[in-house]
Structures are given as structure tokens and as C-alpha cells.
C-alpha positions as CSV (number, residue, x, y, z in Angstrom):
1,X,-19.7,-15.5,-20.3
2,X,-18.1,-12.3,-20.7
3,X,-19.5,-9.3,-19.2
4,X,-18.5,-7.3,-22.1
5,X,-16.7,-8.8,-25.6
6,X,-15.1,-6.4,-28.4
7,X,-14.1,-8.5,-31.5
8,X,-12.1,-7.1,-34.1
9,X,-13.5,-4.0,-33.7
10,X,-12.8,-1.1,-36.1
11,X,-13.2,2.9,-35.6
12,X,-12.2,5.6,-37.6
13,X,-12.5,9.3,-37.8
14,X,-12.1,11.9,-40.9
15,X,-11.0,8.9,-43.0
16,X,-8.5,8.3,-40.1
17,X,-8.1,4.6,-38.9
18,X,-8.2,4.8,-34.9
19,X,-8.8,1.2,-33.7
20,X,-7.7,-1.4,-36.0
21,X,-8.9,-5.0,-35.4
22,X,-9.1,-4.7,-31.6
23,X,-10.5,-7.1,-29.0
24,X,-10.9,-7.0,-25.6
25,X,-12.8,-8.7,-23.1
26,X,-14.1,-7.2,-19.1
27,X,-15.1,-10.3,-16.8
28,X,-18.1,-9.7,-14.2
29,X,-17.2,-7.8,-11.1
30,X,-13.8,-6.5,-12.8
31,X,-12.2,-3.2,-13.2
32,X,-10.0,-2.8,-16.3
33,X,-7.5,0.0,-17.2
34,X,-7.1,1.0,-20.6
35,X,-3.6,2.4,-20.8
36,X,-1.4,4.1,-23.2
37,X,0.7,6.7,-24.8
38,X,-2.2,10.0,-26.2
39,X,-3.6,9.4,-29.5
40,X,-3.5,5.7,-29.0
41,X,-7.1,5.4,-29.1
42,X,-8.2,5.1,-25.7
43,X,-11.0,7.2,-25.5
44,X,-12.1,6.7,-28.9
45,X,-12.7,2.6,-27.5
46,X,-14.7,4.1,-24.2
47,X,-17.0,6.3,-26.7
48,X,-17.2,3.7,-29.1
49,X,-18.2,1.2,-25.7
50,X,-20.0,4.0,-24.8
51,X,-22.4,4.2,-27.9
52,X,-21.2,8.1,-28.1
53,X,-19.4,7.2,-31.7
54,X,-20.5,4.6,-34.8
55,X,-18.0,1.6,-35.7
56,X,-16.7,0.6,-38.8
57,X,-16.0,-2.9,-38.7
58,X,-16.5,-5.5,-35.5
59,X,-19.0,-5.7,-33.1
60,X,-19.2,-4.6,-29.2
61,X,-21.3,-7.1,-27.2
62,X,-23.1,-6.7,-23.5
63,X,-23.8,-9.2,-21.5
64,X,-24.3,-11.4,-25.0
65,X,-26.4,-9.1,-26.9
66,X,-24.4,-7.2,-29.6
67,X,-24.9,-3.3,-28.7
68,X,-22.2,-2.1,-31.7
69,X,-21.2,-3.2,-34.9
70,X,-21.2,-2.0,-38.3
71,X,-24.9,-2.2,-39.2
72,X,-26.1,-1.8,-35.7
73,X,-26.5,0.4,-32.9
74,X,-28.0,0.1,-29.6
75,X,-28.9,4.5,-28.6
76,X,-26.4,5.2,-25.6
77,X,-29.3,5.6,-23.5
78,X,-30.3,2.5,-23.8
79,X,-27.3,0.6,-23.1
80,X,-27.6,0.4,-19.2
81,X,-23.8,1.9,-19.2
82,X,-22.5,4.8,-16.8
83,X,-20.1,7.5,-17.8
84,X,-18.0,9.3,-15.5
85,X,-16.6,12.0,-18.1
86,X,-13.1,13.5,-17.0
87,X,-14.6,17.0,-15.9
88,X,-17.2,15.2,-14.1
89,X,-20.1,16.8,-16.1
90,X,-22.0,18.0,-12.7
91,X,-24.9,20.0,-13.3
92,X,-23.8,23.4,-11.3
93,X,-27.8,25.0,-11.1
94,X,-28.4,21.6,-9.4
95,X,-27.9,20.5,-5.6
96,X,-25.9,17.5,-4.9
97,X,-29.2,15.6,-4.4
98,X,-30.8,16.3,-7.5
99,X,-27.6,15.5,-9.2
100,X,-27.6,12.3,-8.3
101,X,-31.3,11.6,-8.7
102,X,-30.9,13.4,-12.5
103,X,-31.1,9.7,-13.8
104,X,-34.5,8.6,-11.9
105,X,-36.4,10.8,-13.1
106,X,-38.6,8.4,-14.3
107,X,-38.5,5.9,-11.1
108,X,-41.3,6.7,-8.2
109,X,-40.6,9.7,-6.3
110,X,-40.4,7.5,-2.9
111,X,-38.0,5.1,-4.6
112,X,-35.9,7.7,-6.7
113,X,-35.7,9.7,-3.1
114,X,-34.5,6.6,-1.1
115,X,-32.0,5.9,-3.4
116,X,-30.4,9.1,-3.7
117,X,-30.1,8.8,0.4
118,X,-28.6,5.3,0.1
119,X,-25.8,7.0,-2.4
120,X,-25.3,9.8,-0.8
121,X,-24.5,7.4,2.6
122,X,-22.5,5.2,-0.5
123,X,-20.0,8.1,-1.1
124,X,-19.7,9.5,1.9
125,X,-21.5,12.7,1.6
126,X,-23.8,12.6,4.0
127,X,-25.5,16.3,5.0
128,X,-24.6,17.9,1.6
129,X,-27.4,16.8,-0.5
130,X,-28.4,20.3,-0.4
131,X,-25.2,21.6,-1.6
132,X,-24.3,22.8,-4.8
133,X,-21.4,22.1,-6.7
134,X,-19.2,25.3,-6.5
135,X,-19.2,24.3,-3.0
136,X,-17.7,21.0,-3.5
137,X,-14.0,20.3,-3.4
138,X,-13.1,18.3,-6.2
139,X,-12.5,14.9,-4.7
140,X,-16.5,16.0,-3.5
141,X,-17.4,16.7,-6.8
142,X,-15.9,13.2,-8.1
143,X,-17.9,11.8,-5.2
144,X,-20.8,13.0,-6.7
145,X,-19.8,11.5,-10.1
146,X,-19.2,8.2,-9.0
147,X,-22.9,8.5,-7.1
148,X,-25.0,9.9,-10.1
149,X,-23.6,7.2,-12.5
150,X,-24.1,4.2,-10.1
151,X,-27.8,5.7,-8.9
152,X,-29.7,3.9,-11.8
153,X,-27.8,0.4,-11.0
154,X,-25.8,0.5,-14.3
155,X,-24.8,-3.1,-16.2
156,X,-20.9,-1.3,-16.7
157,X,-19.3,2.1,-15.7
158,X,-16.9,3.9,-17.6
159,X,-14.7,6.1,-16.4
160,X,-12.4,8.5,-18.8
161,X,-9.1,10.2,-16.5
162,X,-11.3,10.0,-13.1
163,X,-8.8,11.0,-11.0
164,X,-6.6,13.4,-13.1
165,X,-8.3,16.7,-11.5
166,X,-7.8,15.5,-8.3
167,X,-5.2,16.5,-5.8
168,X,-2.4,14.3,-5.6
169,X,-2.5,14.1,-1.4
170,X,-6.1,12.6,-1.3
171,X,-5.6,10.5,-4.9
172,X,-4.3,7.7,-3.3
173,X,-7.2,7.9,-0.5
174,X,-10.2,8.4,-3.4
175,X,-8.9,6.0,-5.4
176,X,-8.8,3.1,-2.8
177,X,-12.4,4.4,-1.6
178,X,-13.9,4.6,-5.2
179,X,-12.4,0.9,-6.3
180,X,-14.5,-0.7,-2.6
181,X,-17.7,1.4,-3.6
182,X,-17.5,-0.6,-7.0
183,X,-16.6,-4.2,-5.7
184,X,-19.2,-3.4,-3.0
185,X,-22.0,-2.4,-5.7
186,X,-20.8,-5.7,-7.7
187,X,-20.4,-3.2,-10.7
188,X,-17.7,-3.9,-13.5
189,X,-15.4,-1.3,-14.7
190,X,-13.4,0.3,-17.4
191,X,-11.0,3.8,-16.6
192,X,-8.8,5.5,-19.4
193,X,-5.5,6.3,-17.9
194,X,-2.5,7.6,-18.7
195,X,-1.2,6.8,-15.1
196,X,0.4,3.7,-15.2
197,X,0.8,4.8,-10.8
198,X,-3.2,4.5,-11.1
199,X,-3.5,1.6,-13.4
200,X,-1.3,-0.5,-10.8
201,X,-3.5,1.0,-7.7
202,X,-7.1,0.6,-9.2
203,X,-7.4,-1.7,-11.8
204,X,-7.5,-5.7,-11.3
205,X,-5.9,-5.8,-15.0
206,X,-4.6,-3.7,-17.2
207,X,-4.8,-3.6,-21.2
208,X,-1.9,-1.5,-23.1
209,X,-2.8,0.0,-25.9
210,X,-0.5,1.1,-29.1
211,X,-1.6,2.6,-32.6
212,X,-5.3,1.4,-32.2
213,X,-4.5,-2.2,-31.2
214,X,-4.6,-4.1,-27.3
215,X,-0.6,-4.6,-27.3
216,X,-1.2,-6.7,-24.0
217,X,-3.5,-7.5,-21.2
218,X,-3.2,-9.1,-18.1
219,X,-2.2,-8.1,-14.2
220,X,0.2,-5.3,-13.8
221,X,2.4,-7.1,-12.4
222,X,2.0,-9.5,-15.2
223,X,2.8,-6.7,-17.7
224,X,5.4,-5.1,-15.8
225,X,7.9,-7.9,-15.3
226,X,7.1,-10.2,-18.2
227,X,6.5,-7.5,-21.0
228,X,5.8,-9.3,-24.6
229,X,7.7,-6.4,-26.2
230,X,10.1,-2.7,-25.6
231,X,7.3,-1.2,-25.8
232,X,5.5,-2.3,-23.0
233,X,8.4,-2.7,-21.0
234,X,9.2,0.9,-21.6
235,X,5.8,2.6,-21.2
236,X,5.3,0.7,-17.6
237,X,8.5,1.4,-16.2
238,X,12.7,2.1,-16.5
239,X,14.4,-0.9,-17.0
240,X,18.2,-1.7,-18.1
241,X,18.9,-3.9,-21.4
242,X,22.2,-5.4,-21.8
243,X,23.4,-7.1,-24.7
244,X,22.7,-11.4,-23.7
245,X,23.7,-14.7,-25.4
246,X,21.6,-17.5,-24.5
247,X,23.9,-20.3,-22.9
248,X,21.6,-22.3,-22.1
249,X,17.8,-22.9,-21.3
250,X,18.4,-21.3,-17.6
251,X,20.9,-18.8,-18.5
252,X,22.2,-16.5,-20.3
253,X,25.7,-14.4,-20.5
254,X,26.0,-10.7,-20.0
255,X,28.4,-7.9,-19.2
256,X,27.6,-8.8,-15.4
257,X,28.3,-12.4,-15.8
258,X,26.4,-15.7,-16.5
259,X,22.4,-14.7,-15.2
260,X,20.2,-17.5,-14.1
261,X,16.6,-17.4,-14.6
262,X,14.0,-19.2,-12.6
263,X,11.9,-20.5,-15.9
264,X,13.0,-21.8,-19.2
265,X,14.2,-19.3,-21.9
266,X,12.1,-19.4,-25.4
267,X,15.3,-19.1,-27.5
268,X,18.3,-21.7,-28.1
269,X,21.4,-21.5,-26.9
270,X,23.8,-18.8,-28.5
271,X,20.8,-16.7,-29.7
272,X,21.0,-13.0,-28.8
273,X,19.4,-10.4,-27.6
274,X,18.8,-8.0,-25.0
275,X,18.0,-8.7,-21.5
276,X,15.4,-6.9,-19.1
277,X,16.4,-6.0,-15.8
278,X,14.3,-3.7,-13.5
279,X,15.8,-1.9,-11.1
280,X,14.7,-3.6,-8.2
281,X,15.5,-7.0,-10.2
282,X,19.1,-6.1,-9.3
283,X,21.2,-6.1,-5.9
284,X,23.8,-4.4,-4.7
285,X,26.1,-4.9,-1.3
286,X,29.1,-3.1,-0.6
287,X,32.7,-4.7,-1.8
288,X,35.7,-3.1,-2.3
289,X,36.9,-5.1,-4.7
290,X,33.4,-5.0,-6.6
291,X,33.1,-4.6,-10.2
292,X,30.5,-1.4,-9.7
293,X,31.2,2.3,-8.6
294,X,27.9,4.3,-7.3
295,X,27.9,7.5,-9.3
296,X,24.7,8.8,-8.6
297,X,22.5,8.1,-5.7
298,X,18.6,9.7,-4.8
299,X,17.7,8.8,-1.5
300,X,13.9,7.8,-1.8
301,X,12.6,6.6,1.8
302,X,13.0,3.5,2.4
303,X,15.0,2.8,-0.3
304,X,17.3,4.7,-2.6
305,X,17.2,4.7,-6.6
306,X,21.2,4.4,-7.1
307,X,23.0,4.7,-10.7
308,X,25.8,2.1,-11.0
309,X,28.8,1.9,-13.6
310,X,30.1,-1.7,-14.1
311,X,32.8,-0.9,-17.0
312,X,30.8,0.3,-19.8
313,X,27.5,-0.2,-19.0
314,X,25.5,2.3,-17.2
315,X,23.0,0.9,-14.3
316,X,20.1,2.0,-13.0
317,X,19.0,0.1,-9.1
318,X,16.8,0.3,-6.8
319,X,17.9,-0.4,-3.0
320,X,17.2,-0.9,0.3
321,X,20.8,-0.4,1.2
322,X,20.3,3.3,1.7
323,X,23.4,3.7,3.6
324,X,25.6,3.4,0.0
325,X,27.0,6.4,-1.2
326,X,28.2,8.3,-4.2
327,X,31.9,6.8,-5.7
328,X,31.7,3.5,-3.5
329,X,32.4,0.3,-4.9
330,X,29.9,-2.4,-4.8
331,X,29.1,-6.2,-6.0
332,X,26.0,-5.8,-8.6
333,X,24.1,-9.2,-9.0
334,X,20.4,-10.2,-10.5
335,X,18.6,-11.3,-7.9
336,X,16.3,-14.3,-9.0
337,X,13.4,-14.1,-11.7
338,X,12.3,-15.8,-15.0
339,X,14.3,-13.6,-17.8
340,X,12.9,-11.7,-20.2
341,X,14.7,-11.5,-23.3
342,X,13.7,-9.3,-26.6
């Protein structure tokens, strides 16, 4: 069973349809991204999961029992779900302790004061329970969001932009320490983003969102290599498209040539269409009788993000060779994948 099911669910605002017909589904112990373009409806889904808004049509279920749904609603406070808000929400007359504790009020003072401890150890605050906020940095602060909203053991957490105000050195650290804190607590998860960087580093899988609807779910790397449409291959990433003719159910012939790919092709032979191909789905090695000429080269690291003409079409690669340089001639060929075709 699902840890939480949305069927055809329907929201709308000042007459305005904002989710139409959605469904989604978070498995126990997972962490889900809900990603997409503003205005797309992703924090209208997390309110509406949230209890904060009504629906219109559909139903929102927990663990089995239906908490949303056209002629029902289960009060946000009694829903058992956490909400990490994208400005945190902190309470600043309160000390980090007492923030944390805000939501066991009602538990025994012995037990609601042993759990604060045990989060504060959690989060790796120790010895500022007595701090207040203002004197918090803001990875801190987040710190003590992530503690306050897993104190009361809750059945799901939602989290809207978590990492957005935070500093992009220690983003990559928080984000890795956050995503361990949850797996450790066994807790499952849903974060709005418009990161696709942070989708990719904290989610398990990712669901694209597009005019109200899930355009695709699945892992990122799922989404990012075999895209079910432009859109989604555009939103997660740059990719070239050149004009393809199916040949055959392996290959297909473009302005580079014949291209193989690993897994059958969907369409029959002299269909057409336009192929995918990411930058790093391409190689290059230096020839100088090749059919590319390097006309633009950023040097990255470890590898460099080159820009490639072969006759007409305009290439973007990504390369390891990082010794290549601008107006040198080089072979271009698709290194092995199953093709996607639109």
C-alpha cells in the first residue's frame, strides 16, 4: 500500500483551474520532488496534501484513509503531516528548545523534554537550545525546522523551497545531512522545488509538473535521459535535437551519420523526427580531418562544456578532453544509449 495516493485530484482558485485530474503516489520511506516551471501548481498540491486548501474534485488518501476530497476534509491538525514552510516559520520570542518542543505541548513534560534533547542531538545543534533564532545562521535556522516538524513523529513531511534561503557553499552539505536525518527517522517525504540541481541530489524520484497535471514521474535519471516529451527534456537539462529518419529498429540517420541505439525504437523505419542528444551523450577526439570545428569552449573542471559546428548544425558537448581548443577540428560521435526520439 501506498503511503500517500492522490487520484484525480482537482483544485481551483477564484474560478481558476490549478490542478486538473492529477495523481500521484509517495511509497513508505521515500522522498519525492515535486518540480516545475512557477505557476504550475506545485504548492497549491503541497497545501491541498497539506489540508491548508479545500479540493474540488478527487480525493487525497493517508495511509488508506481518505483525508481530502470533495465532500470531506480531515482539519490539518489532525492529519499527522509536518510542514516545513519556505521561510521556516520559527517562532523568534522562542528559544531553539521551545521551538522544537512547540508541538508537544500536550505530551508529559519528562517525555516532551527528552525528546526535544534527542532532536536537538538529531540536527546537530547541540548546546543552543537556549538560543534564539536571530542568533541562528540560516542553515541553523533550517535545522531547527527540520527538528520542530519531525519532534511529534509525523506520518509525512512536507517541505515547500527548503533549501532556497540557504547559502549555496553549505547547500550541498545540508541537503545531504537533511535527506540521512529522514531515512534515519524512517519518515517519507515531499519538497517543492524549482531546482532541478536539488531534485537530482535529494529526492529518490522526481514528479514534473506542467499546467496542473504530473507530466512524468520516475528517477531523475529516468526523467533526464528518457524524457516522454520536449518538455521534460527541456526543463531538466540542454540537449541538441537533430532532424532523424528511422532506418531501422536500432538506428536512425542524422546530420552526423547513421546513430545506433542500444534498445529498440518505438517508430517504423522512415518515420521522422527529432533526436535527443545530451551533451555528455556525445564524444569528441581530436582529427584533422574531422567533420567538427570547436568554436566555443568553457573550461569547467574536470571537464569542459565545448560548442561544436558540424556543417550546419550547431553542437553543444560536454568533455573530458579538456585539452581541446577553440577552432580545432575534431571527430563528433554518439557514444552508446537507447535513443529518444520525439
Amino acid at each position: 500500500m501506498s503511503k500517500l495516493r492522490i487520484d484525480a485530484l482537482v483544485c481551483e482558485y477564484d474560478g481558476k483551474r490549478i490542478l486538473s485530474d492529477l495523481a500521484l503516489s509517495l511509497a513508505e520511506n521515500e522522498i519525492l520532488a515535486l518540480l516545475g516551471p512557477s505557476g504550475c501548481g506545485k504548492t497549491t498540491l503541497l497545501r491541498a496534501i497539506a489540508g491548508l486548501m479545500p479540493v474540488h474534485g478527487g480525493q487525497v488518501s493517508l495511509d488508506g484513509e481518505v483525508i481530502s476530497s470533495a465532500d470531506q476534509l480531515v482539519p490539518a491538525e489532525q492529519r499527522g503531516i509536518g510542514v516545513i514552510f519556505q521561510d521556516y516559520a520559527l517562532f523568534p520570542h522562542l528559544t531553539v528548545a521551545r521551538n522544537i518542543g512547540f508541538g508537544l505541548r500536550h505530551w508529559p513534560k519528562a517525555e516532551a523534554r527528552a525528546r526535544v534533547e534527542e532532536m536537538i542531538r538529531l540536527v546537530k545543534l547541540d548546546g543552543l537550545g537556549d538560543r534564539y533564532i536571530h542568533e541562528l545562521s540560516g542553515g541553523q535556522q533550517q535545522r531547527v525546522a527540520i527538528a520542530r516538524a519531525l519532534a511529534y513523529k509525523p506520518k509525512l513531511l512536507l517541505l515547500d523551497e527548503p533549501f532556497s534561503n540557504i547559502d549555496s557553499q553549505v547547500r550541498g552539505e545540508l541537503m545531504a545531512e537533511i535527506r540521512a536525518i529522514l531515512r534515519s527517522q524512517g519518515v517519507s517525504a515531499i519538497f517543492v522545488t524549482h531546482s532541478k540541481e536539488e531534485a537530482f541530489a535529494f529526492a529518490d524520484r522526481l514528479a514534473l509538473l506542467h499546467e496542473g497535471k504530473v507530466v512524468q514521474t520516475g528517477p531523475a535519471e529516468e526523467l533526464y535521459y528518457r524524457p516522454v516529451s520536449r518538455f521534460v527534456a527541456d526543463f531538466l537539462g540542454g540537449g541538441n535535437y537533430l532532424d532523424a529518419i528511422v532506418a531501422s529498429e536500432h538506428e536512425v540517420e542524422t546530420p552526423l551519420g547513421a546513430i545506433h541505439s542500444i534498445s529498440p525504437l518505438c517508430f517504423p523505419p522512415t518515420h521522422r523526427g527529432e533526436l535527443l542528444l545530451r551533451p555528455q551523450q556525445l564524444a569528441l577526439e581530436p582529427d584533422a580531418h574531422g567533420s567538427g570545428v570547436i568554436t566555443a569552449r568553457r573550461f569547467k573542471g574536470t571537464y569542459c562544456d565545448y560548442q561544436v559546428s558540424v556543417g550546419p548544425v550547431e553542437l553543444a558537448v560536454r568533455s573530458g578532453h579538456i585539452g581541446l581548443e577553440q577552432g580545432q577540428r575534431v571527430a563528433v560521435a554518439a557514444l552508446p544509449h537507447a535513443l529518444v526520439l520525439f
